[in-house]
C-alpha positions in Angstrom: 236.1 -14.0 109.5 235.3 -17.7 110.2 232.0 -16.1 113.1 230.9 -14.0 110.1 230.7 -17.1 107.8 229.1 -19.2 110.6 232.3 -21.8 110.5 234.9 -23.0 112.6 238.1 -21.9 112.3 239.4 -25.2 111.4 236.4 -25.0 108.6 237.3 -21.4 107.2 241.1 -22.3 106.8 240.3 -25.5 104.9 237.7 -23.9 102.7 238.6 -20.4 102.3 242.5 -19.7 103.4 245.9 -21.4 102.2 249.4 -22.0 103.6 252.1 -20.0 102.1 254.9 -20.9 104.3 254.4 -20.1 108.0 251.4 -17.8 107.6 247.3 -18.0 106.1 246.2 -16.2 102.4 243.0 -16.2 101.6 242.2 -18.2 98.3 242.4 -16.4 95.2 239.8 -17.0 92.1 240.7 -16.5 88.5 237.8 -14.0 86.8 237.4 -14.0 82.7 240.0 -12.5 81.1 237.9 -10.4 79.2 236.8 -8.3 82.6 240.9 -7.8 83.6 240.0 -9.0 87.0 243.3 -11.1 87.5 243.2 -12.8 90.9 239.7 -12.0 93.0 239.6 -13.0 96.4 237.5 -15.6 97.5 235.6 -13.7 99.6 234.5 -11.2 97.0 231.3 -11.6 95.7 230.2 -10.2 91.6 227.3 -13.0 91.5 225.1 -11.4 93.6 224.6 -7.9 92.8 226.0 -7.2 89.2 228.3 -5.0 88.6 229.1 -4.7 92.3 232.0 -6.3 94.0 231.1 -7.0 97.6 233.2 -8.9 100.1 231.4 -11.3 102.4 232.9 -10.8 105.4 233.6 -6.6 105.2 233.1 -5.9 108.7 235.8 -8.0 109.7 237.8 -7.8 106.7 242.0 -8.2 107.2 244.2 -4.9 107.5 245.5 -5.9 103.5 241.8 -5.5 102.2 241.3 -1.9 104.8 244.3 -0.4 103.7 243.7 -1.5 99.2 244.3 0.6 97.5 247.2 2.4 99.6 249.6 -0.1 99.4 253.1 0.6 99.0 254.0 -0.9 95.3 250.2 1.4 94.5 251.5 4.6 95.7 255.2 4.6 94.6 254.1 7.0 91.3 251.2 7.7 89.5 252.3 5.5 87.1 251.5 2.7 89.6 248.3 4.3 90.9 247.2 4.2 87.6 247.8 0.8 86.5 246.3 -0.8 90.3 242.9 1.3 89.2 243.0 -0.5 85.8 243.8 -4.1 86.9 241.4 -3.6 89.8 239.0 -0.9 90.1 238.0 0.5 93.4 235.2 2.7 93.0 236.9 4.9 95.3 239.9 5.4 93.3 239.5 8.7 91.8 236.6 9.7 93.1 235.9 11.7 96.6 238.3 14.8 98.2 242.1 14.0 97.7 243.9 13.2 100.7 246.8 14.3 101.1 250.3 12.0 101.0 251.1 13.1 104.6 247.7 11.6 105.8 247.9 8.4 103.9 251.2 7.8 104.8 250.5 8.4 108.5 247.9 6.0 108.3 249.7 3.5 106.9 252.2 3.7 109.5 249.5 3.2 111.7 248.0 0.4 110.4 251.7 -1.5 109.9 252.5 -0.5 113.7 249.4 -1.7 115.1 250.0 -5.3 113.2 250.9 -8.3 114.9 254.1 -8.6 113.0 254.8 -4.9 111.4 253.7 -6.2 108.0 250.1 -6.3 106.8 
């Protein structure tokens, strides 16, 4: 992420990432709460193009942002599918063919076994 923003790493961690005990989160930015955006990332972009949201470094985004919005808490019901398309819509999210479960889940096994650490 730091090569796509032209930094050092040193550079990207102070201006872009914080410590939360032993490992790096990006930075989070508070949106108006008038737009329900809650906590945007601070590599997601809604200046530049309205009414898109569009992340600076996609190409080399992290496994959380590949895998949103088929994260475990967001799949547990439709209840919780539901309320993760209202506090942050995907344009994805209801839209497209329907994937099954099975597949999701595989690929999220995947993903989680092919992390550094099991966890994403």
């Amino acid at each position: 992420m730091a090569t796509r923003l032209g930094l050092s790493e040193p550079d990207f961690l102070r201006d872009y990432a914080r410590k939360i005990g032993s490992k790096w989160s990006l930075k989070e930015l508070t949106g108006p709460a008038d737009l329900h955006r809650g906590h945007d990332c601070i590599l997601l972009d809604r200046q530049s193009v309205p009414g898109k949201a569009l992340c600076k470094v996609y190409q080399d985004r992290p496994n959380q942002c590949k895998t949103w919005p088929f994260w475990d808490q967001n799949i547990s019901s439709k209840k919780a599918w539901d309320q993760a398309k209202k506090a942050a819509p995907c344009p994805g999210m209801g839209s497209g063919p329907l994937i099954p479960a099975e597949k999701i889940l595989e690929a999220l096994l995947a993903e989680r076994a092919s992390s550094k650490d099991g966890a994403w």
